[in-house]
MMTF fields as JSON, N, C-alpha, C and O atoms, coordinates in Angstrom:
{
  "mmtfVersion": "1.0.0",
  "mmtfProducer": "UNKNOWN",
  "numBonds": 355,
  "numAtoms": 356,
  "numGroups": 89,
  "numChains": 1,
  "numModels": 1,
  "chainsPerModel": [1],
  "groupsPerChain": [89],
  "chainIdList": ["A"],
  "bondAtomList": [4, 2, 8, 6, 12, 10, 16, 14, 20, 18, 24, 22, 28, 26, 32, 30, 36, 34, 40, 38, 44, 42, 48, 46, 52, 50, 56, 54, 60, 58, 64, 62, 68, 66, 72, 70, 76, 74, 80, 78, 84, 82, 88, 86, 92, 90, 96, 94, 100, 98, 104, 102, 108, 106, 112, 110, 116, 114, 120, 118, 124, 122, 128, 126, 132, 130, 136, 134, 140, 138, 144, 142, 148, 146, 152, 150, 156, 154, 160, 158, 164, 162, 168, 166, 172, 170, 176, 174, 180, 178, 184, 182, 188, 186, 192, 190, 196, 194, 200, 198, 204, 202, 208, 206, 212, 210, 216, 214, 220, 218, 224, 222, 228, 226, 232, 230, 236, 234, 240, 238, 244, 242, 248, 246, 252, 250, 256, 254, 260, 258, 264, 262, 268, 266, 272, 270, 276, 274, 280, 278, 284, 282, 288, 286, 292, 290, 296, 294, 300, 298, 304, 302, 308, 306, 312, 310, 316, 314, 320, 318, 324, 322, 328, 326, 332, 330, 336, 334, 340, 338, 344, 342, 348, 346, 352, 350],
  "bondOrderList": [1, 1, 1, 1, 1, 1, 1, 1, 1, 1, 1, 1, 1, 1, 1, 1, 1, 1, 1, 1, 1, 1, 1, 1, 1, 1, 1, 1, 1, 1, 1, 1, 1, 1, 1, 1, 1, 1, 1, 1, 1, 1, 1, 1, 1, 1, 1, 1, 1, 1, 1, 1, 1, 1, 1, 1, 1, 1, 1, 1, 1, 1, 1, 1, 1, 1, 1, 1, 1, 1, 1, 1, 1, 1, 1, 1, 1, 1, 1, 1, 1, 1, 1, 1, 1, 1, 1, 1],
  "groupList": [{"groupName": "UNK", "atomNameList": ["N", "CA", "C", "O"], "elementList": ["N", "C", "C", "O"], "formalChargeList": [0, 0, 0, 0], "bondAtomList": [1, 0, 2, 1, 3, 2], "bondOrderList": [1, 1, 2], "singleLetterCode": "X", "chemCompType": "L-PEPTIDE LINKING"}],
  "groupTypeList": [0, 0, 0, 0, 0, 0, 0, 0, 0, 0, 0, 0, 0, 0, 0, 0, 0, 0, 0, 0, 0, 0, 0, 0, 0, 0, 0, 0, 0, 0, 0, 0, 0, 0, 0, 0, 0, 0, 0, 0, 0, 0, 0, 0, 0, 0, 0, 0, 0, 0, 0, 0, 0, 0, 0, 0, 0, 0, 0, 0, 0, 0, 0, 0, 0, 0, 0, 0, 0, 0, 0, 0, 0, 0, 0, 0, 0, 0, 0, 0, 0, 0, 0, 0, 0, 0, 0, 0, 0],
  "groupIdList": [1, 2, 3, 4, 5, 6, 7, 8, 9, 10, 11, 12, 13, 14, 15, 16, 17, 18, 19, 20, 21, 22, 23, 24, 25, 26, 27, 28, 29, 30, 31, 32, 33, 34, 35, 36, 37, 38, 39, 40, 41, 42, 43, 44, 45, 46, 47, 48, 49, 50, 51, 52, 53, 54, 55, 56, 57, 58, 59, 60, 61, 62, 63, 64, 65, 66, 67, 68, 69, 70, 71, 72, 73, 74, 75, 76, 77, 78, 79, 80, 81, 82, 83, 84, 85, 86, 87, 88, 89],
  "secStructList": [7, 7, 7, 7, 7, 7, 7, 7, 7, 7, 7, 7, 7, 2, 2, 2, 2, 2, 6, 6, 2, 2, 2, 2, 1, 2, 2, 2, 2, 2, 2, 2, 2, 2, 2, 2, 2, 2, 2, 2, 2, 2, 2, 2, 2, 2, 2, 2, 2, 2, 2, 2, 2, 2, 2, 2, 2, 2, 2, 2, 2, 2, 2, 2, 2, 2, 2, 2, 2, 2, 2, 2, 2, 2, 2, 2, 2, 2, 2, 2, 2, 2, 2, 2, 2, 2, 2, 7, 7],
  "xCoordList": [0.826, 0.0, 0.882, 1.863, 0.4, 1.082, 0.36, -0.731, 1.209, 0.625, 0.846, 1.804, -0.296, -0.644, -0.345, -0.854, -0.005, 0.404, -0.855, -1.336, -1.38, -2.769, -2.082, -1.78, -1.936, -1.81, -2.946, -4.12, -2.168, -3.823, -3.062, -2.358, -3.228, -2.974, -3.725, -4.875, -3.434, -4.349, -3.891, -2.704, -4.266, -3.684, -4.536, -5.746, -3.416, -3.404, -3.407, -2.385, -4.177, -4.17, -3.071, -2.39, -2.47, -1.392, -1.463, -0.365, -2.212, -2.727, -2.561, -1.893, -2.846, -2.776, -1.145, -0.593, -0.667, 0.831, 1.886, 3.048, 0.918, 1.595, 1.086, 1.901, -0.064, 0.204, 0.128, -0.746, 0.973, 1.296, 2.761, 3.47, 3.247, 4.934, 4.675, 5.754, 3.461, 3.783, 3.302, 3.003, 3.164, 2.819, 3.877, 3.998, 4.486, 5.392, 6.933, 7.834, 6.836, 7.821, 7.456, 8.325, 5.992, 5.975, 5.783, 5.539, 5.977, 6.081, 7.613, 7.929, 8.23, 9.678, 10.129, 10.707, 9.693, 9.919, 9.478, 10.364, 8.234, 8.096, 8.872, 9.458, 9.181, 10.301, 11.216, 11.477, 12.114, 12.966, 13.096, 14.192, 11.997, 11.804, 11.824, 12.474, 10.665, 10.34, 12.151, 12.698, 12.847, 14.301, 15.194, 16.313, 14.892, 15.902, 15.631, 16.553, 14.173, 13.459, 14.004, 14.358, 14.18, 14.141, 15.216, 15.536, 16.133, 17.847, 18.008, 18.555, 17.476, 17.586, 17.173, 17.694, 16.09, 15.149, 16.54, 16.831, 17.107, 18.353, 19.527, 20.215, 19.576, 21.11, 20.87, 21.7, 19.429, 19.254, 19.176, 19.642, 18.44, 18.596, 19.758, 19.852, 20.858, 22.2, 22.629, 22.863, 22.645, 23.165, 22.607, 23.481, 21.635, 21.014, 20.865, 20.283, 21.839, 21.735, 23.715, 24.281, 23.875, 25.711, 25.29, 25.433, 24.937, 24.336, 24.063, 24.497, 22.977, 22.078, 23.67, 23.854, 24.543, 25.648, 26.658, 27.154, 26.73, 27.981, 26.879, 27.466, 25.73, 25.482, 25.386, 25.088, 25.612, 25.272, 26.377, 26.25, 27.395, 28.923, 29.282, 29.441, 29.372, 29.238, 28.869, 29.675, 27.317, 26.774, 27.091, 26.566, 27.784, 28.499, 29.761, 30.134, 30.158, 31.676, 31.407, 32.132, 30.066, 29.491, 29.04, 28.961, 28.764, 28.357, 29.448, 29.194, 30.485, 31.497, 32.125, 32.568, 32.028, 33.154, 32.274, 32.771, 31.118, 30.198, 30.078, 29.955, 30.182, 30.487, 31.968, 31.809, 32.933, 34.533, 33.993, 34.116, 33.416, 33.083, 32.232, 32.092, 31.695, 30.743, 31.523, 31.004, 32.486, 33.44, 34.143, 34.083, 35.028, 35.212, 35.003, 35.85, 33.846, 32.984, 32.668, 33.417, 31.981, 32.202, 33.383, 33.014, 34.542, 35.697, 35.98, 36.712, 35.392, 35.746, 34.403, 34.431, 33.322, 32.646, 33.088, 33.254, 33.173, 33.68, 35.054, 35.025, 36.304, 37.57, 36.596, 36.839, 35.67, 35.279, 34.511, 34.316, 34.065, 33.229, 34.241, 34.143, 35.143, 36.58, 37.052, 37.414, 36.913, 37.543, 36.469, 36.765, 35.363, 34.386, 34.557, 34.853, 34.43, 34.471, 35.797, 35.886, 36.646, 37.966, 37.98, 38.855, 37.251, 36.746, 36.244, 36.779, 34.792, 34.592, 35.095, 34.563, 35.718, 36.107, 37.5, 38.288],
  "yCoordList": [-1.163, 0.0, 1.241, 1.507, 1.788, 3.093, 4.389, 4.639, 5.42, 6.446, 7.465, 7.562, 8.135, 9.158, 10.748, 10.714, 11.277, 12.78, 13.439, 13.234, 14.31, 15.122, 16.753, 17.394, 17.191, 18.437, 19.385, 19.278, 20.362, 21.413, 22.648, 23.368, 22.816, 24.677, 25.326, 24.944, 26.588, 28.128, 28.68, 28.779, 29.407, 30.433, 31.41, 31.323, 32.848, 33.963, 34.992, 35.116, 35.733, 37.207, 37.511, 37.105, 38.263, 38.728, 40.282, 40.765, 40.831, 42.494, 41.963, 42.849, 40.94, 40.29, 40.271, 40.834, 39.626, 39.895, 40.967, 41.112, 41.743, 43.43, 43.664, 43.345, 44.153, 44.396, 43.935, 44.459, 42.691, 42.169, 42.76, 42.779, 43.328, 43.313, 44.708, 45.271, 45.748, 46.978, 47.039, 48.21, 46.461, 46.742, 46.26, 46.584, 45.359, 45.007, 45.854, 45.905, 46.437, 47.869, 49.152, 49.919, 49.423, 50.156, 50.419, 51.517, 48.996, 48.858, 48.579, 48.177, 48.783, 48.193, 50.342, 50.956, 50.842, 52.173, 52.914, 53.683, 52.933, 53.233, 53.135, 54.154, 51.787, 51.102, 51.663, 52.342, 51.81, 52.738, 54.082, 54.629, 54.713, 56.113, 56.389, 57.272, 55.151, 55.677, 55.511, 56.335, 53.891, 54.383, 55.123, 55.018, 56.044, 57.22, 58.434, 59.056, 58.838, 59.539, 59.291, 60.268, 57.975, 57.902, 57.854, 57.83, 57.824, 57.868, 59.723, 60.079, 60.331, 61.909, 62.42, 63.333, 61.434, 62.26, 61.498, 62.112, 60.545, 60.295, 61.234, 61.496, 61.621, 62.15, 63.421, 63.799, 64.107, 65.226, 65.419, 66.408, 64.315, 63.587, 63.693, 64.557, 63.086, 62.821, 64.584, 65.219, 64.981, 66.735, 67.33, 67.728, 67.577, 67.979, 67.655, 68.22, 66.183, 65.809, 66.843, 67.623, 66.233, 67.129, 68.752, 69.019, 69.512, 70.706, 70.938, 71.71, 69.663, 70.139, 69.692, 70.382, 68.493, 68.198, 69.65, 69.98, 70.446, 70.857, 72.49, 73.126, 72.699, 73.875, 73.784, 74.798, 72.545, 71.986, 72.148, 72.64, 71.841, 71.745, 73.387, 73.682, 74.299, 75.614, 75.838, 76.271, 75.523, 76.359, 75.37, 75.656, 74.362, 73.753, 74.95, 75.389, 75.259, 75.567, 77.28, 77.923, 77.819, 79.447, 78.858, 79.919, 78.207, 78.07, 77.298, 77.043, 77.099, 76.797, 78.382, 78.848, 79.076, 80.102, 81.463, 82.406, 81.26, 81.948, 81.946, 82.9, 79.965, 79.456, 80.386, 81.021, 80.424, 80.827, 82.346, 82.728, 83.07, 84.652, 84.927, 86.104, 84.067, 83.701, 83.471, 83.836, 82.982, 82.609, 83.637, 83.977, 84.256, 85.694, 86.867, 87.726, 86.921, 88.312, 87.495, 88.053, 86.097, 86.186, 86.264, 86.298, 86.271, 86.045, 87.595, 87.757, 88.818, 90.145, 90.804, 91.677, 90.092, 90.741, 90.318, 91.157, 88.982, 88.592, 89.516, 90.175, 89.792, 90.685, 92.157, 92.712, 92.613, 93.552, 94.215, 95.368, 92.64, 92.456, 92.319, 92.791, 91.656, 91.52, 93.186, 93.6, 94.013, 95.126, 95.999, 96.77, 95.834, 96.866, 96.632, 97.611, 94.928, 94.666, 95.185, 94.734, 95.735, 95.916, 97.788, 98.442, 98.248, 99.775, 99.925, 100.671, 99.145, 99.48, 99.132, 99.917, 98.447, 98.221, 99.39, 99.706],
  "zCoordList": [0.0, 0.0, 0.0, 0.694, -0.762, -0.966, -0.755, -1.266, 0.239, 0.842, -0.42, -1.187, -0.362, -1.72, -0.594, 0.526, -0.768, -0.546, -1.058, -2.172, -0.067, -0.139, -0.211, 0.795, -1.486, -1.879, -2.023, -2.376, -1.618, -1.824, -2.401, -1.692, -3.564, -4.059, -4.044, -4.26, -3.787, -3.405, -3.987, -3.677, -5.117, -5.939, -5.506, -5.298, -5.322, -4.977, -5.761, -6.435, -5.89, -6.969, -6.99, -6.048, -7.942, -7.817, -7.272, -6.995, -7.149, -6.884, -5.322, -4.789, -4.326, -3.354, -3.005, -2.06, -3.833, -3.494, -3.67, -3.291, -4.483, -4.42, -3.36, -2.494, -2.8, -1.864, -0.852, -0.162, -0.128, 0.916, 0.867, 1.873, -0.581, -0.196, -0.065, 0.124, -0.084, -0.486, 1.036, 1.269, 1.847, 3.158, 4.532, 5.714, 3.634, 4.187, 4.097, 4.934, 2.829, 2.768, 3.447, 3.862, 3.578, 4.024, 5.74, 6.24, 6.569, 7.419, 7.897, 9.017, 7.15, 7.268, 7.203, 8.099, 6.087, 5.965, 7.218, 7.59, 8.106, 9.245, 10.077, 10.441, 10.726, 11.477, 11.297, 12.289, 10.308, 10.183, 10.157, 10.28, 9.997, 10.29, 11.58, 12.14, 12.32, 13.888, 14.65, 15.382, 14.048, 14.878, 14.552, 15.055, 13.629, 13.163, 13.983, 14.51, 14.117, 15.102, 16.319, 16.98, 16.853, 18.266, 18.612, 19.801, 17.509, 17.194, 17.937, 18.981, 17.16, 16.754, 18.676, 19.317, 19.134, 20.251, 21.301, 22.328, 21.059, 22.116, 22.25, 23.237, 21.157, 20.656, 21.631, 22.458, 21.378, 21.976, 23.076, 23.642, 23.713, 25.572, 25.995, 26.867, 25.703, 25.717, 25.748, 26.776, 24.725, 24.775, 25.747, 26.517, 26.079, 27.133, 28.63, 29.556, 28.496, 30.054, 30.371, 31.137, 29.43, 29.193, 29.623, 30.817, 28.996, 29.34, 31.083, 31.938, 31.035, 32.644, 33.992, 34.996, 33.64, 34.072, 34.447, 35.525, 32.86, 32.94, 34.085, 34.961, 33.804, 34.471, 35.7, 36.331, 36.383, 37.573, 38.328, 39.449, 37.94, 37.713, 38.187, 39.371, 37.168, 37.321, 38.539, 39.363, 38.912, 40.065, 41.209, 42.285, 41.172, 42.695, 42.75, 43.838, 41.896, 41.986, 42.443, 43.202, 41.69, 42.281, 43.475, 44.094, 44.106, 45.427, 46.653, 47.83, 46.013, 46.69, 46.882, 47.932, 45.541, 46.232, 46.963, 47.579, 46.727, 47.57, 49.122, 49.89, 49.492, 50.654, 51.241, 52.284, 50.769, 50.777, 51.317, 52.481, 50.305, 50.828, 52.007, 52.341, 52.624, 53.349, 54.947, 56.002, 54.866, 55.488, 56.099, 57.28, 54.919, 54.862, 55.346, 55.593, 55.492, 55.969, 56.751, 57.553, 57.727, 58.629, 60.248, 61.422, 59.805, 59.852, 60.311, 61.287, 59.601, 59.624, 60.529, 61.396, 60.018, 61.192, 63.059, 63.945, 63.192, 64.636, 64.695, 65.734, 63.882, 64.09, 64.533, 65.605, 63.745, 64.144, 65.3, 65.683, 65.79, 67.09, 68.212, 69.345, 67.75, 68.706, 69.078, 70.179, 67.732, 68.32, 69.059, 69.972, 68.646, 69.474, 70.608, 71.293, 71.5, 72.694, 73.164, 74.306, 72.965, 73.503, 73.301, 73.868, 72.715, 72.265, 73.256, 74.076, 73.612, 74.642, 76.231, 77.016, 76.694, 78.348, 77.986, 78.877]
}
């Protein structure tokens, strides 16, 4: 006994297979648009965290030497409190 193979063909429009490929390009063209986009919206994340870093940076270093002047003038007001108390007795 011999086993017979049960074939079945489906023929497909061809307007059907245009556009299965024209959807399939143009889903492939999206995809690539959306990660070029999301390429572009990183790059700019990235620059902008550099930016928010380096201004951050800056204002530790204005508030370090602010701290320093701070220091300073208090340093001259107590000398100056030193001399009043001795002005006066």
């Amino acid at each position: 006994m011999e086993q017979q193979r049960l074939t079945v063909r489906y023929e497909v429009p061809i307007t059907w297979l245009i556009g299965g490929f024209g959807v399939v390009a143009s889903s492939l063209f999206y995809a690539g648009w959306q990660a070029s986009d999301l390429k572009t919206q990183l790059e700019s994340a990235v620059r902008l965290g550099k930016e928010v870093m380096q201004t951050q940076q800056a204002m530790s270093k204005e508030l370090m030497e602010l701290k320093v002047k701070d220091q300073i003038i208090d340093a001259k007001i107590v000398q100056i409190e030193q001399r009043l108390v001795k002005v006066e007795k």
